[in-house]
N, C-alpha and C positions, 0 to 999 in steps of 0.2 A: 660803745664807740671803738672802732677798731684801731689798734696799734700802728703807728708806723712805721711802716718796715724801715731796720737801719740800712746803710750803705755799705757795699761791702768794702774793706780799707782799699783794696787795689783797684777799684772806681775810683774812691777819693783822690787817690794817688795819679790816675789819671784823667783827671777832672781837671787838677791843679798843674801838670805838665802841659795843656792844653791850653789853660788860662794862659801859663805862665810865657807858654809858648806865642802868644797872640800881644802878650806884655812885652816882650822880647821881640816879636819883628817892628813894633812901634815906637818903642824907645831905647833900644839899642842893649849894649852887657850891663853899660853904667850906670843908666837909669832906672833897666828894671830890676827894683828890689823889694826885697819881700815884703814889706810895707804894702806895697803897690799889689804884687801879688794877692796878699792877703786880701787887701781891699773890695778888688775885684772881683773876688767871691764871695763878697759880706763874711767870711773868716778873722781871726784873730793872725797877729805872725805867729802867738807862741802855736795856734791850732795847726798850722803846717810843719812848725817841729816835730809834731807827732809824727808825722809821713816823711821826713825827709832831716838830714841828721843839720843843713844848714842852707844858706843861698847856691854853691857850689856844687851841690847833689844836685837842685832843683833843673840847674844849667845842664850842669853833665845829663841829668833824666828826660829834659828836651830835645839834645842833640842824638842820643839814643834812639829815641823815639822816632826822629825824620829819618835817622839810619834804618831804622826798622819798616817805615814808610814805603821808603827807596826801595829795600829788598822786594818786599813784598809787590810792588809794580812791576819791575822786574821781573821777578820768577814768573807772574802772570802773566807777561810778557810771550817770556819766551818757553813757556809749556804748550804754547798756539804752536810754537816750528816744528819740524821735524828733521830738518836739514839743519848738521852744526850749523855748515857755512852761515845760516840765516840766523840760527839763534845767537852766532856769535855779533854778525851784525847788528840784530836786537837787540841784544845787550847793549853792549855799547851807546844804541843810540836812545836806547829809552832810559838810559844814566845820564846821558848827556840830557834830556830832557828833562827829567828829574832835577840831577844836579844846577840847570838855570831857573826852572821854577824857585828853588831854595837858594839861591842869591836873588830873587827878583822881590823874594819874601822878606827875607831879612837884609833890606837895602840896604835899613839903618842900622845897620849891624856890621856890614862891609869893610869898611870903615877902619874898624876895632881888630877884623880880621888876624891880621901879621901878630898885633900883641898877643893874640888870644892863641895863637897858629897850636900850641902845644897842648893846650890845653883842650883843645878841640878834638887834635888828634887823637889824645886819650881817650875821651870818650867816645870816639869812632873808631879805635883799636879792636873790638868787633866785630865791626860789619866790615871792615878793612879787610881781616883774616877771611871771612865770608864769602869779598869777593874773588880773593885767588882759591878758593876752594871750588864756586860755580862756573870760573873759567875753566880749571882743571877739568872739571866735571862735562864739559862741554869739548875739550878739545881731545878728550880722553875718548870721549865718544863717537867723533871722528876717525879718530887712529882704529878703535874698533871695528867700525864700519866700513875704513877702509877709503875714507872721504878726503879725510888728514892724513902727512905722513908729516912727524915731528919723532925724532931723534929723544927731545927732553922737553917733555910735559911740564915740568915745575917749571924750567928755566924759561920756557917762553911763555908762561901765561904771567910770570912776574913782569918778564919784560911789554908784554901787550899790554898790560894793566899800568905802568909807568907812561907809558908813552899818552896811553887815551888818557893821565892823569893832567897831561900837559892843559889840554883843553879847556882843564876847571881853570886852570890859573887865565887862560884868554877872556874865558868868560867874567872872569874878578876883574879885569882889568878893562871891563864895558864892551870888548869888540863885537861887532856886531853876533847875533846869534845863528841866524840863518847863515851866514857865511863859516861861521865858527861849525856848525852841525853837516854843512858839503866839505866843508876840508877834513872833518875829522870821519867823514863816513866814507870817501877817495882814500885816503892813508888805509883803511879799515880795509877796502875791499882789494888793494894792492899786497898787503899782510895777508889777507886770505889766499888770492891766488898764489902765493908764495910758498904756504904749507899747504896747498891740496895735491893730492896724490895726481902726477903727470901719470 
């Protein structure tokens, strides 16, 4: 009889990010605990000690994970453009879509939001640095191009990145989405003609 094959730990590991992540958009920070976790994968808690140092990793290795998610759409995104202008567009708005899928997910999570605000951050300190590097990376290749004319690359993709950050907090606050995704894509394309080369 043949052996069966083990699993390798960083499956496990994301097997139990996935569970936990599904535990998590249904019963909010407070209720899912590892107990719950465990359960739901016919697992023991002390057997996810193994993978994970306590309940607060497990948290932090979910929100990781949708940050990881988000990039990934993204960059898939915008490797289709070829025109900053557009990819800068794309961006923006395939995070804005991204980002209300991931509050429509974690409704009951919402909620919790403001308490949790730091805690959150940290584990998206990141993908955060991330995204001012693919702005850069984008606006940088306009000015090469000859598309963009920007002065200071750092200083305005901080700033671009602030500003479309406004939008998650509309969306936290329920207004509507299709109106939230035409006002914040008008701002976007009023910004762009702003730095493109007259």
């Amino acid at each position: 009889m043949a052996l069966k094959r083990q699993k390798n730990p960083e499956d496990i590991k994301k097997e139990i990010i996935i569970k936990a992540r599904e535990i998590l958009s249904k019963m909010g920070y407070k209720k899912a605990s590892t107990e719950e976790i465990a359960r739901s994968l016919n697992k023991t808690k002390g057997a996810l000690y193994h993978y994970f140092e306590n309940r607060e990793e497990i948290i932090l290795s979910v929100i990781k994970y949708e940050g990881e998610q988000i990039k990934k759409s993204i960059e898939e995104a915008i490797e289709k453009e070829k025109d900053p202008r557009k990819k800068l567009q794309v961006y923006f708005e395939e995070r804005l879509n991204k980002i209300h899928e991931l509050f429509d997910f974690y409704k009951y999570v919402i909620e919790e939001y403001f308490k949790k605000y730091l805690f959150i951050m940290k584990a998206l300190s990141d993908y955060n640095l991330e995204e001012y590097t693919t702005v850069q990376k984008i606006l940088h290749e306009g000015v090469k191009t000859k598309v963009f004319q920007i002065p200071d690359v750092k200083m305005v993709s901080k700033t671009l990145i602030k500003a479309m950050k406004a939008y998650d907090f509309f969306m936290f606050l329920e207004e509507n989405y299709e109106d939230t995704r035409n006002e914040m894509s008008a701002a976007l394309k009023i910004f762009i003609n702003g730095i493109a080369k007259k």
